[in-house]
Chimera marker file (.cmm) of the C-alpha trace (Angstrom):
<marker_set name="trace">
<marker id="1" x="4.154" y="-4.275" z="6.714" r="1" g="1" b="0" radius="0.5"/>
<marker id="2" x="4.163" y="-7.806" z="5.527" r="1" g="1" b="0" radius="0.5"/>
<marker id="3" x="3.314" y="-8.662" z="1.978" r="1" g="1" b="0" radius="0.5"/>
<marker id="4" x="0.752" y="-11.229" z="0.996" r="1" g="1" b="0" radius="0.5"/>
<marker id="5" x="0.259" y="-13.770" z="-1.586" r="1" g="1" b="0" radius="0.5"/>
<marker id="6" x="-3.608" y="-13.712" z="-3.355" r="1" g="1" b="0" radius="0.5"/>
<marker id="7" x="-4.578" y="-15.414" z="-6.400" r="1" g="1" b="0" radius="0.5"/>
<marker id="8" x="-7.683" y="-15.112" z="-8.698" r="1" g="1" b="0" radius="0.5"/>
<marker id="9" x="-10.202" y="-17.242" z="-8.382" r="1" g="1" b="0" radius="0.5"/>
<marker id="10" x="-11.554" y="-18.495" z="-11.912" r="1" g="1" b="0" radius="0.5"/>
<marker id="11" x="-15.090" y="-18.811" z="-12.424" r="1" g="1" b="0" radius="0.5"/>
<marker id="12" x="-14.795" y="-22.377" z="-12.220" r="1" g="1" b="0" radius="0.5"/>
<marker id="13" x="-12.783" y="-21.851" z="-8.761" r="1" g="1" b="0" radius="0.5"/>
<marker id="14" x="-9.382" y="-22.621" z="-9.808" r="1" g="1" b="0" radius="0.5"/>
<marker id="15" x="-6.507" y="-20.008" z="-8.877" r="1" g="1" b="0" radius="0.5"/>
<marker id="16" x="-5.813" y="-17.827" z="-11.460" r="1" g="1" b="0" radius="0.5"/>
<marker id="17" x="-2.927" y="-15.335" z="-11.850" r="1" g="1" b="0" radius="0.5"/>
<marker id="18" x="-0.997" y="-14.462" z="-8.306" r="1" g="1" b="0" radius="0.5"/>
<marker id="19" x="0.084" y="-11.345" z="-7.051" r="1" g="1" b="0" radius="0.5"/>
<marker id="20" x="1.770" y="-10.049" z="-3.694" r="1" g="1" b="0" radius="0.5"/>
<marker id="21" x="0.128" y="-7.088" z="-2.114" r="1" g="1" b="0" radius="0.5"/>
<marker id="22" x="1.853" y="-4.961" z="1.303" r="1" g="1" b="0" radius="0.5"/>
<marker id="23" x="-1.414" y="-4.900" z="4.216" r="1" g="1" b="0" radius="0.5"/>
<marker id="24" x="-1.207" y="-4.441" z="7.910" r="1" g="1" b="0" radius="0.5"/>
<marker id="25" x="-0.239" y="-7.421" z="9.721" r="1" g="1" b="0" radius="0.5"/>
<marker id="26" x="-4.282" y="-6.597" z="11.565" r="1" g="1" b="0" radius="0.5"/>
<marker id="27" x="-6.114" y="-6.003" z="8.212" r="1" g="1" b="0" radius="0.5"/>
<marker id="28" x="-8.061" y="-9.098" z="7.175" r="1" g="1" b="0" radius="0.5"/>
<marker id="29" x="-7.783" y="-11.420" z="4.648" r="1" g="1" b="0" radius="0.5"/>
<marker id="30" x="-9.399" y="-9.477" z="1.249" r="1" g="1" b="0" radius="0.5"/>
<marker id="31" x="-11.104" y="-11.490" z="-0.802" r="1" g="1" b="0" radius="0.5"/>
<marker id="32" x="-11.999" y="-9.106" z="-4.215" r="1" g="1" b="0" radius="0.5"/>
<marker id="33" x="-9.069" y="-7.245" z="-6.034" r="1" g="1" b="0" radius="0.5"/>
<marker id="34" x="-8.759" y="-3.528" z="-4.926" r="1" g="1" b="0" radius="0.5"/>
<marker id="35" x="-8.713" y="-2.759" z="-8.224" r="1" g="1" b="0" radius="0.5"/>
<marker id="36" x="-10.950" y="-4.834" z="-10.410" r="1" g="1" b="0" radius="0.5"/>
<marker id="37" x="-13.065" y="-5.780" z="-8.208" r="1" g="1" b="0" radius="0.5"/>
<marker id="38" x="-12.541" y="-9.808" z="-9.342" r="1" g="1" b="0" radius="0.5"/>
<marker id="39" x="-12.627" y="-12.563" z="-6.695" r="1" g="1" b="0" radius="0.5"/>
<marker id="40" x="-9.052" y="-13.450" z="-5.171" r="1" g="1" b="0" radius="0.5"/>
<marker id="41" x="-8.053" y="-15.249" z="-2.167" r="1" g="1" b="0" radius="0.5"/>
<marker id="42" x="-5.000" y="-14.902" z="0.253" r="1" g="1" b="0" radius="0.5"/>
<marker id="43" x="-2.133" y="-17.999" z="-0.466" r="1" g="1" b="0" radius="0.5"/>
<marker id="44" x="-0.258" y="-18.744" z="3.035" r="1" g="1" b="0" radius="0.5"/>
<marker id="45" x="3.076" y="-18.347" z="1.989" r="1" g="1" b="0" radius="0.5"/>
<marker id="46" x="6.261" y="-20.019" z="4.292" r="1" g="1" b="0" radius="0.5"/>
<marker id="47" x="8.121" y="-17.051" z="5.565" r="1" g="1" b="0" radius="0.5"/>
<marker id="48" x="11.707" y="-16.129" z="4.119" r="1" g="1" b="0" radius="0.5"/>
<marker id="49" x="14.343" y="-16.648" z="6.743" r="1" g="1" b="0" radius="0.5"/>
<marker id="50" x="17.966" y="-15.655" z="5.548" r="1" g="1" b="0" radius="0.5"/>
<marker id="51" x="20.339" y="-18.157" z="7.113" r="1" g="1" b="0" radius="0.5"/>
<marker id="52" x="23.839" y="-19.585" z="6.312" r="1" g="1" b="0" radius="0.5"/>
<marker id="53" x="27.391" y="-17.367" z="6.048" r="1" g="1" b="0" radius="0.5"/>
<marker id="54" x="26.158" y="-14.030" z="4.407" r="1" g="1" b="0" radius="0.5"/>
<marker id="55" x="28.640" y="-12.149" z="7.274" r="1" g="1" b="0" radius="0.5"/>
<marker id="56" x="28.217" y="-8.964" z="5.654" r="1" g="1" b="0" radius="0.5"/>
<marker id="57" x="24.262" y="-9.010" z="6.049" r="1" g="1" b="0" radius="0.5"/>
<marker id="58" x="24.380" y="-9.649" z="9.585" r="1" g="1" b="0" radius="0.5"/>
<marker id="59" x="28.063" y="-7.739" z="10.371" r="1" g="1" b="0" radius="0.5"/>
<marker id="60" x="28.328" y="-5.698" z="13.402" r="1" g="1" b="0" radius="0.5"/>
<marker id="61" x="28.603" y="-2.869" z="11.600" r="1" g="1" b="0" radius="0.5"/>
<marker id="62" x="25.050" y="-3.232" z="9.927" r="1" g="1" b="0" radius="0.5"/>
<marker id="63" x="23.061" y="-4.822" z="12.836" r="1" g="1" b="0" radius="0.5"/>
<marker id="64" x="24.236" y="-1.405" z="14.779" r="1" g="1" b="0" radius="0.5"/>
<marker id="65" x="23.049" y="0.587" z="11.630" r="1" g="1" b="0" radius="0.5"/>
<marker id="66" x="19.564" y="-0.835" z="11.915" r="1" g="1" b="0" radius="0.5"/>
<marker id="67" x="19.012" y="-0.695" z="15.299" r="1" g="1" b="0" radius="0.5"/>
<marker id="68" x="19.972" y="-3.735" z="16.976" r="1" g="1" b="0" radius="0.5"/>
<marker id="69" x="22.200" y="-5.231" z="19.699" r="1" g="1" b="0" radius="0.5"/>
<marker id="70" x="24.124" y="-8.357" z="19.380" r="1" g="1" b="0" radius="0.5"/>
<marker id="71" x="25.311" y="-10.108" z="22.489" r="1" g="1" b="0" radius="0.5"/>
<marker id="72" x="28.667" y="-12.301" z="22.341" r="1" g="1" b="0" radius="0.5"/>
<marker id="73" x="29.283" y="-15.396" z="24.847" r="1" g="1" b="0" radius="0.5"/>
<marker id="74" x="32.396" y="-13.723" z="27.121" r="1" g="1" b="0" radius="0.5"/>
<marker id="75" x="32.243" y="-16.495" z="29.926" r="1" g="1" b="0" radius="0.5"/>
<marker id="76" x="31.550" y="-16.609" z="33.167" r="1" g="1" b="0" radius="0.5"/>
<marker id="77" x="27.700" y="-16.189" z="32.451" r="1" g="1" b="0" radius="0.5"/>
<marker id="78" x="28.018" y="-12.931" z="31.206" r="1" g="1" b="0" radius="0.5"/>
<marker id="79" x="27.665" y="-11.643" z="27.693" r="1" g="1" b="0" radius="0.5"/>
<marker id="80" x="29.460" y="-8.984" z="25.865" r="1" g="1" b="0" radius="0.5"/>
<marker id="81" x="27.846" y="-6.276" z="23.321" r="1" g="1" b="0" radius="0.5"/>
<marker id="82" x="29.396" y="-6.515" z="19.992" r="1" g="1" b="0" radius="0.5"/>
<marker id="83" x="26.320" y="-3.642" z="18.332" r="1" g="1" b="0" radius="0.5"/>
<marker id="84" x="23.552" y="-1.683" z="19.457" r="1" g="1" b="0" radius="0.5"/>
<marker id="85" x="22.754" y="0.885" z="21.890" r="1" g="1" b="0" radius="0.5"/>
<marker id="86" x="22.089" y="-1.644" z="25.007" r="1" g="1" b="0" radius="0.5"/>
<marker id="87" x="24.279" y="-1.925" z="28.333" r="1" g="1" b="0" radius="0.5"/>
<marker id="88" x="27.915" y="-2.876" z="27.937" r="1" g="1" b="0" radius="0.5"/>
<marker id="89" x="27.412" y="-6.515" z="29.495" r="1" g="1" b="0" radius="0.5"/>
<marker id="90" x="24.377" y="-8.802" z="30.375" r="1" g="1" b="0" radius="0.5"/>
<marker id="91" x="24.467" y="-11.331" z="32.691" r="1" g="1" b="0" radius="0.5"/>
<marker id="92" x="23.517" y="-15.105" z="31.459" r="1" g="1" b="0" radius="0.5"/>
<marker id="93" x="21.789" y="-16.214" z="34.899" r="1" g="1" b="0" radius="0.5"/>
<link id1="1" id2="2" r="1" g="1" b="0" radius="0.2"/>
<link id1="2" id2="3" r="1" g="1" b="0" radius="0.2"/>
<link id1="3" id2="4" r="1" g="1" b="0" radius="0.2"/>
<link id1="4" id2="5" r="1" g="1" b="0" radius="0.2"/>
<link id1="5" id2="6" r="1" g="1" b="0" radius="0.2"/>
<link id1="6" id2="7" r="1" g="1" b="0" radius="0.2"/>
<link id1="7" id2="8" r="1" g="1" b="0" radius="0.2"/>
<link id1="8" id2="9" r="1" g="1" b="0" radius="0.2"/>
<link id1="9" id2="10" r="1" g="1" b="0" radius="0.2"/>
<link id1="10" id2="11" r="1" g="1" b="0" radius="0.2"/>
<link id1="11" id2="12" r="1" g="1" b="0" radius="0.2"/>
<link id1="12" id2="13" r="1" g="1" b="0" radius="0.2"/>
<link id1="13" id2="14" r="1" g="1" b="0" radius="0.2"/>
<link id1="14" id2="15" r="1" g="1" b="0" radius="0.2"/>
<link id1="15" id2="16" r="1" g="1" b="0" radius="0.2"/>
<link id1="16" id2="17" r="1" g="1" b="0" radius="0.2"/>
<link id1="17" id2="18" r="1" g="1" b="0" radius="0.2"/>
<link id1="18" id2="19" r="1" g="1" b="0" radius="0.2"/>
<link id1="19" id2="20" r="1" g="1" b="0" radius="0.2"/>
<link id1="20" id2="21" r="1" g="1" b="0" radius="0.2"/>
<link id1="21" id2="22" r="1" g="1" b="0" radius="0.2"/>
<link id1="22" id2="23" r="1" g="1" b="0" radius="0.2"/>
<link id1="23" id2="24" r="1" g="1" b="0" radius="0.2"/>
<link id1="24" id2="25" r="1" g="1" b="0" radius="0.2"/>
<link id1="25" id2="26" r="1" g="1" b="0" radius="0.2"/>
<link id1="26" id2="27" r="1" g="1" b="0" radius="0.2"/>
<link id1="27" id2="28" r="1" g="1" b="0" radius="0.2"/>
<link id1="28" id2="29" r="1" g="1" b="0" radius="0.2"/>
<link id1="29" id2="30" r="1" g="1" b="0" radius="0.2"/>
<link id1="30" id2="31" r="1" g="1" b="0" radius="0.2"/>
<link id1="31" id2="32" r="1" g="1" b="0" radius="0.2"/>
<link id1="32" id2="33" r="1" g="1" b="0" radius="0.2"/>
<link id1="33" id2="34" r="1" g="1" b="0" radius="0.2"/>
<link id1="34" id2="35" r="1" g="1" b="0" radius="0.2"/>
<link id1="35" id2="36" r="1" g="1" b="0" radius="0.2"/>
<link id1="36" id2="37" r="1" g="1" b="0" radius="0.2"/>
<link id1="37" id2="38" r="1" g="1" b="0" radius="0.2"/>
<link id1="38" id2="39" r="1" g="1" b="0" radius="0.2"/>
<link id1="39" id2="40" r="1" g="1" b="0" radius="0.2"/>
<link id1="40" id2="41" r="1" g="1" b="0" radius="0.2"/>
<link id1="41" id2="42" r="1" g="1" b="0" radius="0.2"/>
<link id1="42" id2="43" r="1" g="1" b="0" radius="0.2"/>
<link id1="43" id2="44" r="1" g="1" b="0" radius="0.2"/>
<link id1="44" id2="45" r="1" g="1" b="0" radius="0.2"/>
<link id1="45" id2="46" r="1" g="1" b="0" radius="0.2"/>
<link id1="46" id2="47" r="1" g="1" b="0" radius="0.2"/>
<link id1="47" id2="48" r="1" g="1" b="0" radius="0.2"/>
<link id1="48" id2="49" r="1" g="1" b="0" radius="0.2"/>
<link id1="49" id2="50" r="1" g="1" b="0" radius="0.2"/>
<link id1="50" id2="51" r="1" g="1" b="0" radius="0.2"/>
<link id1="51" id2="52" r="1" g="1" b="0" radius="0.2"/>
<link id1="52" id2="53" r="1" g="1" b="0" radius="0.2"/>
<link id1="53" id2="54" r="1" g="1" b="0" radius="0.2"/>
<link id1="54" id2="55" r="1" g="1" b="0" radius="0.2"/>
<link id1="55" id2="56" r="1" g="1" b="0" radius="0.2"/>
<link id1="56" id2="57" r="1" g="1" b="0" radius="0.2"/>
<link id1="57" id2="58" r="1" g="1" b="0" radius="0.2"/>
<link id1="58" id2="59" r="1" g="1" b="0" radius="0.2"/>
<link id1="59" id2="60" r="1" g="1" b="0" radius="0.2"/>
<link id1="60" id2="61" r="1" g="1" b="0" radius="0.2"/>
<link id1="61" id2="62" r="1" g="1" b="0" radius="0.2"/>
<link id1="62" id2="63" r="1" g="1" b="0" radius="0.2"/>
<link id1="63" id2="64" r="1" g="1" b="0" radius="0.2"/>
<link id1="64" id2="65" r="1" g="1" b="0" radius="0.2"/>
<link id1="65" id2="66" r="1" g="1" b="0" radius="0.2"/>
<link id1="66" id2="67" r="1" g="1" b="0" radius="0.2"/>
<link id1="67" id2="68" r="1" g="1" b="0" radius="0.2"/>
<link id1="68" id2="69" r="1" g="1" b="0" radius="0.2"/>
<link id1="69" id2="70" r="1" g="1" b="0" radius="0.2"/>
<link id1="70" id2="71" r="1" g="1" b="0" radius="0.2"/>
<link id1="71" id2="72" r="1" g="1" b="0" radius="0.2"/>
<link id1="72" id2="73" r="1" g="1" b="0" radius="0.2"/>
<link id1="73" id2="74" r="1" g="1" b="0" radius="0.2"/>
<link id1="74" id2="75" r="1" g="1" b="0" radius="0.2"/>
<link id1="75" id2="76" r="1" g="1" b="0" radius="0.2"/>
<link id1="76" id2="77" r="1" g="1" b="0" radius="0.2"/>
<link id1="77" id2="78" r="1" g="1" b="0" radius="0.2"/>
<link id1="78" id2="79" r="1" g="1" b="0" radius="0.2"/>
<link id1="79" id2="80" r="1" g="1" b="0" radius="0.2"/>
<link id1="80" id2="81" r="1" g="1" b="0" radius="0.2"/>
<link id1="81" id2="82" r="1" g="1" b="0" radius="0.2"/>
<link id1="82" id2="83" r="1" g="1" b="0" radius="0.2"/>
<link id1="83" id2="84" r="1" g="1" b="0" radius="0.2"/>
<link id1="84" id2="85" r="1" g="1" b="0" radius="0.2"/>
<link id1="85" id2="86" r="1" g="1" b="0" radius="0.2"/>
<link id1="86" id2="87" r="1" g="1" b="0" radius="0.2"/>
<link id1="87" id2="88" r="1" g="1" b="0" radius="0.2"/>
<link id1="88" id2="89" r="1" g="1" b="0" radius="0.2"/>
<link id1="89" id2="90" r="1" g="1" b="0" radius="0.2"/>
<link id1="90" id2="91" r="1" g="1" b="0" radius="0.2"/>
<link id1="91" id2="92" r="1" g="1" b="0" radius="0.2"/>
<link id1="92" id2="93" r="1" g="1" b="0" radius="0.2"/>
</marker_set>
């Protein structure tokens, strides 16, 4: 489940206090607190995309472990599986 950014809405309408809340990627938008019952509104957020050299993160070894396959150029149009469960070689065309 995705977590969402909401802040308060002051009486006055200016954001108040933020918090992050876990809700189905299909539930809509709330708009009072779950708890207190005060006004709040969802924030769009830019998504967190890990990039850059963090090789252990992404390793074989832990992109098998989660349940992915990773495909390696091996020429000739064809790929070679370096993790995962899938067939031993995929074809490019």
């Amino acid at each position: 489940m995705p977590t969402y950014r909401y802040v308060h809405v002051n009486a006055d309408g200016t954001d108040g206090d933020a918090f992050e809340l876990f809700q189905r990627i299909t539930a809509d938008a709330l708009t009072k607190h779950p708890e207190t019952g005060l006004a709040i509104r969802r924030v769009p957020v830019t998504p967190q995309v890990q990039t850059g050299s963090d090789t252990q993160r992404l390793s074989n070894k832990n992109l098998n472990r989660l349940g992915f396959t990773k495909y390696e150029r091996a020429g000739n149009g064809t790929y070679e599986k370096k993790a995962g469960d899938g067939p031993r070689t995929i074809s490019g065309d």
